[in-house]
DRENPA-3360 file (N, C-alpha, C; in nm, 2 decimals, always signed):
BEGIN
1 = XXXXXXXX = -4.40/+3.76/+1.21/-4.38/+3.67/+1.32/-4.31/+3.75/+1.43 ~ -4.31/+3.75/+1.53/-4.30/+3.77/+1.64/-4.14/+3.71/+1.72 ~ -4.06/+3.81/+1.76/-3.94/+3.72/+1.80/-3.96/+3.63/+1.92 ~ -4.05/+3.60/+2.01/-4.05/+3.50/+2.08/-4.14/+3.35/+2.01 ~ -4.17/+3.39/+1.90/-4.26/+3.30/+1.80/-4.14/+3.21/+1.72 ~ -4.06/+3.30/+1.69/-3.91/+3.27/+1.65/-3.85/+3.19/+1.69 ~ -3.80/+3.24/+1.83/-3.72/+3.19/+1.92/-3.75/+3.04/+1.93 ~ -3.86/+3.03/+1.93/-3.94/+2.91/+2.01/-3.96/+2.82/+1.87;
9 = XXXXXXXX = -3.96/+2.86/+1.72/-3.94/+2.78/+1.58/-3.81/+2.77/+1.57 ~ -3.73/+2.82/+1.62/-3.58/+2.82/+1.59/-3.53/+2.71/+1.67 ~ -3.58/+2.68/+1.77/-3.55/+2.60/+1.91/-3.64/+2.45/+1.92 ~ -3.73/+2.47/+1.83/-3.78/+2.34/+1.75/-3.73/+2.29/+1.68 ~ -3.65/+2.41/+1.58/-3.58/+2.32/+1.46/-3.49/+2.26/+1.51 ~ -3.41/+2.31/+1.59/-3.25/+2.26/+1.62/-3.26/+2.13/+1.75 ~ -3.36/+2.12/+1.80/-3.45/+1.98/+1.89/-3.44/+1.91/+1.76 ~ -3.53/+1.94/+1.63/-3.62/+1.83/+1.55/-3.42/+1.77/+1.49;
17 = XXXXXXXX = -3.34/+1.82/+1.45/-3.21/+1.80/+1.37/-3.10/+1.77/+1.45 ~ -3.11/+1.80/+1.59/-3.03/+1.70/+1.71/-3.05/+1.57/+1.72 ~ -3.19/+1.53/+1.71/-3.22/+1.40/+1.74/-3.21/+1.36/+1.62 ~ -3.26/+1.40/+1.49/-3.27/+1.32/+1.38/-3.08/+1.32/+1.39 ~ -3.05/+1.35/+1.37/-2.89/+1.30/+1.34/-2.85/+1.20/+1.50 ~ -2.88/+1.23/+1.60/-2.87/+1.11/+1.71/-2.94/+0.98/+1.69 ~ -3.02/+1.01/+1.68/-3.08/+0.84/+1.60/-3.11/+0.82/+1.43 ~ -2.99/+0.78/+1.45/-3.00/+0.74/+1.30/-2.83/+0.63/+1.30;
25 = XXXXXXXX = -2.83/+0.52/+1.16/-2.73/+0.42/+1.13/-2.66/+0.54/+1.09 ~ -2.52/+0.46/+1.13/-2.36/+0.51/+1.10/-2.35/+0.46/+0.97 ~ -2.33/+0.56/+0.82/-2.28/+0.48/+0.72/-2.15/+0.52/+0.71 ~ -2.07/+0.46/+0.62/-1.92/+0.56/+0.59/-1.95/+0.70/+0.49 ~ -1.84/+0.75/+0.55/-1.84/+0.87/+0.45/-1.76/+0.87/+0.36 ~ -1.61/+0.83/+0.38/-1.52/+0.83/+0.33/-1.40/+0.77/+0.37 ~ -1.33/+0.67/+0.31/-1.20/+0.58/+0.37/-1.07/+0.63/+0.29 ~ -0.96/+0.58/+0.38/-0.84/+0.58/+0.30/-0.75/+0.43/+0.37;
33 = XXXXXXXX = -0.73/+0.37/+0.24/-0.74/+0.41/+0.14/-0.90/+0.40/+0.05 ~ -0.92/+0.49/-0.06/-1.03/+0.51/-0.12/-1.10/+0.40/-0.16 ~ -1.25/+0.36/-0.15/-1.28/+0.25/-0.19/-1.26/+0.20/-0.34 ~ -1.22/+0.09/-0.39/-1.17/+0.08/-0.53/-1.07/+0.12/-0.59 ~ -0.99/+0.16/-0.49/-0.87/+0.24/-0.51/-0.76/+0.14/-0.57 ~ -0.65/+0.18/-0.68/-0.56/+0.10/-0.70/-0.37/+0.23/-0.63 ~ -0.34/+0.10/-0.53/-0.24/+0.19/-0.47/-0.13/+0.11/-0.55 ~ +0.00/+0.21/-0.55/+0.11/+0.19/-0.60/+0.21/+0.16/-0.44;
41 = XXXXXXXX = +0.11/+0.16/-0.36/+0.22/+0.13/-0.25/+0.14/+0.08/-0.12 ~ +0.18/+0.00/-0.02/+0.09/-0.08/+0.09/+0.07/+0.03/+0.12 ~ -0.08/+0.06/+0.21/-0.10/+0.15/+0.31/-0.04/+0.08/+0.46 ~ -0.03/+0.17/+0.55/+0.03/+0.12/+0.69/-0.09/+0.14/+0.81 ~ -0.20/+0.13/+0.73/-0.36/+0.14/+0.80/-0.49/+0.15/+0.71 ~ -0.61/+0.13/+0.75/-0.70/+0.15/+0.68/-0.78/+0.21/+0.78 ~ -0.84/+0.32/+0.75/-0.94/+0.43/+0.78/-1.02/+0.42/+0.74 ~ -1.18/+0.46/+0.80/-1.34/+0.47/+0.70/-1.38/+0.60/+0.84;
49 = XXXXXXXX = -1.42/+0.66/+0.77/-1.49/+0.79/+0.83/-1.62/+0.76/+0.86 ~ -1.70/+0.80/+0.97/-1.88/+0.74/+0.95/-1.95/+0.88/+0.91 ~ -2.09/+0.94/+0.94/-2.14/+1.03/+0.91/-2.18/+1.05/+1.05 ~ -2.18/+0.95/+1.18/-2.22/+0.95/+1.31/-2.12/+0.87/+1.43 ~ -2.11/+0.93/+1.52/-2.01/+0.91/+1.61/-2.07/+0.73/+1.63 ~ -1.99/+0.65/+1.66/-1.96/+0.53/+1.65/-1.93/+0.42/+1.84 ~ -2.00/+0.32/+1.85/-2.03/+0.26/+1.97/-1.89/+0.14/+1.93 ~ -1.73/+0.20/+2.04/-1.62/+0.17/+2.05/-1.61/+0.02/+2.06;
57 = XXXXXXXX = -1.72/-0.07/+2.13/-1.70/-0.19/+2.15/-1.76/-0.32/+2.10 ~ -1.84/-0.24/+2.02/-1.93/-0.27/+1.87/-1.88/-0.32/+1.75 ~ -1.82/-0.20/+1.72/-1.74/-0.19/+1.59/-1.65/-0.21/+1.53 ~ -1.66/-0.31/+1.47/-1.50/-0.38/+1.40/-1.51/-0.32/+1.23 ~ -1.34/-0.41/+1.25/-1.29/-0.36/+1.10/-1.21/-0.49/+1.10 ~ -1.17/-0.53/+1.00/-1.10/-0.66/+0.94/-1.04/-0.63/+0.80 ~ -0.92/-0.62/+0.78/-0.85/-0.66/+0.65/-0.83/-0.83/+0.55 ~ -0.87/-0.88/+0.43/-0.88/-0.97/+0.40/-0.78/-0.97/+0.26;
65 = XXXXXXXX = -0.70/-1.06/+0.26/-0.59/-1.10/+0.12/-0.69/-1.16/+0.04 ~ -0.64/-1.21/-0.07/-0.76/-1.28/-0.20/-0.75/-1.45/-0.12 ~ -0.68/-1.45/-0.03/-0.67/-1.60/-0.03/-0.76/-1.61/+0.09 ~ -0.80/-1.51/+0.12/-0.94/-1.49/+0.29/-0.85/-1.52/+0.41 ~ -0.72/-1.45/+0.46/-0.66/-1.49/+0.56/-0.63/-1.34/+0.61 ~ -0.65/-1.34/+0.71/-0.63/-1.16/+0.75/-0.52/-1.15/+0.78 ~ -0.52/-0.98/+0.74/-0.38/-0.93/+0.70/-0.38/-0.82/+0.78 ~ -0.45/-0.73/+0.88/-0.46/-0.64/+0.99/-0.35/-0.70/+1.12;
73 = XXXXXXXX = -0.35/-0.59/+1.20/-0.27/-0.64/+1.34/-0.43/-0.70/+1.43 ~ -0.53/-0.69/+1.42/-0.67/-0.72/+1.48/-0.64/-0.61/+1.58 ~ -0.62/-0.51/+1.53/-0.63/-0.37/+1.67/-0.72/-0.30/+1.63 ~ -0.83/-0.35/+1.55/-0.93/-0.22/+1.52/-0.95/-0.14/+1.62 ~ -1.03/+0.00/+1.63/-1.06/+0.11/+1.76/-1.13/+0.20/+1.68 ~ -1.22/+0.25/+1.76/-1.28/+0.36/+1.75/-1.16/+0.47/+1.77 ~ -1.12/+0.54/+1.71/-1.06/+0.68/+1.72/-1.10/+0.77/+1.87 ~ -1.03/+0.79/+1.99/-1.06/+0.86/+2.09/-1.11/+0.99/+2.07;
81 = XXXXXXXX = -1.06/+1.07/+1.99/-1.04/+1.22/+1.90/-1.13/+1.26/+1.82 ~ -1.17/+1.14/+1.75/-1.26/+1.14/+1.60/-1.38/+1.05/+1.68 ~ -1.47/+0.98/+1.71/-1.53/+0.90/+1.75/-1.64/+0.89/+1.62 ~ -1.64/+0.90/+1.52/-1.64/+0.91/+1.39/-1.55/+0.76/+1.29 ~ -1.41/+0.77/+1.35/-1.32/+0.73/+1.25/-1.31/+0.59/+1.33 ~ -1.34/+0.48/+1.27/-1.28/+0.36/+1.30/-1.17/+0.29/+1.18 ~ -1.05/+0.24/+1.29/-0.94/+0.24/+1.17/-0.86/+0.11/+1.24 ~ -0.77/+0.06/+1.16/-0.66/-0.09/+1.21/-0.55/-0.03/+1.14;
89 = XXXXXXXX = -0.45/-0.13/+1.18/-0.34/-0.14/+1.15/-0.33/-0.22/+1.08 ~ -0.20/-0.28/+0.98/-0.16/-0.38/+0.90/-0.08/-0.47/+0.94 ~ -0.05/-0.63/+0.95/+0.04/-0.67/+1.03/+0.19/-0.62/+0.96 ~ +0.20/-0.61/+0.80/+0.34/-0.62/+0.75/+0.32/-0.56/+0.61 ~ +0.41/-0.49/+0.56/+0.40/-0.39/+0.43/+0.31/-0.52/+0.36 ~ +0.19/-0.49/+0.30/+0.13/-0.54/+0.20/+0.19/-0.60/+0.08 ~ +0.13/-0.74/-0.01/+0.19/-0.77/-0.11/+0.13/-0.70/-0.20 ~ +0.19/-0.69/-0.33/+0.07/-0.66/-0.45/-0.03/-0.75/-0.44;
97 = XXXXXXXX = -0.17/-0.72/-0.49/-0.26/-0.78/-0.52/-0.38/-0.71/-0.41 ~ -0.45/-0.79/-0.44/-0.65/-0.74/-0.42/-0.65/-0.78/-0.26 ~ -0.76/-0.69/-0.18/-0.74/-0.66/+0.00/-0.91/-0.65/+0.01 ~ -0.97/-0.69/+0.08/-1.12/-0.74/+0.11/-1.12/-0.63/+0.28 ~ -1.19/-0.52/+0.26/-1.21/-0.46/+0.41/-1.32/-0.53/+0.45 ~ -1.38/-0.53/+0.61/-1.54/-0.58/+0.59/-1.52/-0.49/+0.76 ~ -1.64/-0.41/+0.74/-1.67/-0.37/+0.92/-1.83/-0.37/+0.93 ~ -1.80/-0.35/+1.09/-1.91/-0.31/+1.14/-1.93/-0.21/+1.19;
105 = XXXXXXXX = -2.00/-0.15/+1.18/-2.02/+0.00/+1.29/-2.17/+0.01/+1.38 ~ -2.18/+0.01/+1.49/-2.30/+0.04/+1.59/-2.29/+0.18/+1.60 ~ -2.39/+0.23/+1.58/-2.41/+0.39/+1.63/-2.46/+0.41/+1.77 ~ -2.44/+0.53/+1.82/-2.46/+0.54/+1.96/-2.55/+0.56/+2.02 ~ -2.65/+0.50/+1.94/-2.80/+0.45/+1.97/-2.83/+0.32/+1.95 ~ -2.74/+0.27/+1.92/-2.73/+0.11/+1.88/-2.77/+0.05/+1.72 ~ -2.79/+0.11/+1.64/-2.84/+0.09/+1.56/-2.69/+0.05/+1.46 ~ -2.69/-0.09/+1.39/-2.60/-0.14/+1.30/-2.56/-0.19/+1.19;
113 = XXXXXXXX = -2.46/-0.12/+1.12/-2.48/-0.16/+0.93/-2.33/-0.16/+0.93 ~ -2.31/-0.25/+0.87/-2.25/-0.34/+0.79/-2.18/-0.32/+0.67 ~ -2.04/-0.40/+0.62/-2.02/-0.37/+0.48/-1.88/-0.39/+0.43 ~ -1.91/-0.38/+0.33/-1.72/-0.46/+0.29/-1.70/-0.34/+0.15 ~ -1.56/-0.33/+0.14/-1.54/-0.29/-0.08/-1.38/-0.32/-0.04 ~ -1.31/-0.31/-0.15/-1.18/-0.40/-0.11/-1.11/-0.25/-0.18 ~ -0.96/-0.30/-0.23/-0.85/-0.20/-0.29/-0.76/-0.27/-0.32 ~ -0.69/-0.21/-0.42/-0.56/-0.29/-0.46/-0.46/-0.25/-0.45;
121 = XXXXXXXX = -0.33/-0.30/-0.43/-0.19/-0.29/-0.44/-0.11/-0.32/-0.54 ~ -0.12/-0.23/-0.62/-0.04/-0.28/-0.78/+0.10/-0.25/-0.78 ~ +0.18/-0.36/-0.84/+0.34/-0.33/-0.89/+0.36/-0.20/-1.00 ~ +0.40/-0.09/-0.88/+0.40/+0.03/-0.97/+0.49/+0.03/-1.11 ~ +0.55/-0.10/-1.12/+0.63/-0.15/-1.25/+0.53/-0.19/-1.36 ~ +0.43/-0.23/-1.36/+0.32/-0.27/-1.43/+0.28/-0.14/-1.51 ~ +0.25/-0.17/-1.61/+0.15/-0.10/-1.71/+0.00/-0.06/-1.65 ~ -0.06/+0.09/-1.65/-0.16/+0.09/-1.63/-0.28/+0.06/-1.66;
% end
């Protein structure tokens, strides 16, 4: 092959894997606290990472107690830094017991998915 044959397959690939990652749904990659996670202590935020930078006025996040009454400050945000990371605050050190996250994320093509997994707050006095 030929280096202008090259140049010009190498410059297709990296076209064909710009766009496929530009259009495409935001899923998460990774949260903290971890999904299913059992914590020995409140978190003072919840974080979810996406796989795709994220549409700031779109995308919510919501914390939920077992009794369905939210427990966030309602400041969710897209991360200015990370445009990736959408995250909230908590209104007040968490009780023990079970926490319901649910967001939404728009990607920057618009495209939108959804989804909830919860975590727990266990009395690090408890038996495991």
């Amino acid at each position: 092959m030929t280096t202008s044959i090259r140049v010009i397959f190498g410059i297709g690939l990296l076209v064909l894997g710009i766009s496929g990652k530009t259009w495409a749904h935001a899923f998460p990659d990774h949260s903290e606290p971890r999904v299913g996670s059992m914590l020995t202590s409140a978190p003072k935020t919840v974080k979810i990472w996406f796989d795709g930078h994220l549409t700031p006025v779109f995308s919510t996040i919501a914390i939920y107690d077992k009794n369905k009454n939210r427990v966030d400050q309602q400041d969710g945000y897209v991360n200015e830094l990370d445009p990736a990371l959408l995250e909230v605050g908590l209104k007040v050190k968490l009780s023990f017991g079970l926490y319901r996250v649910v967001w939404t994320a728009v990607s920057m093509d618009g495209h939108r998915t959804e989804g909830d997994f919860t975590f727990t707050v266990k009395d690090p006095k408890e038996s495991p």
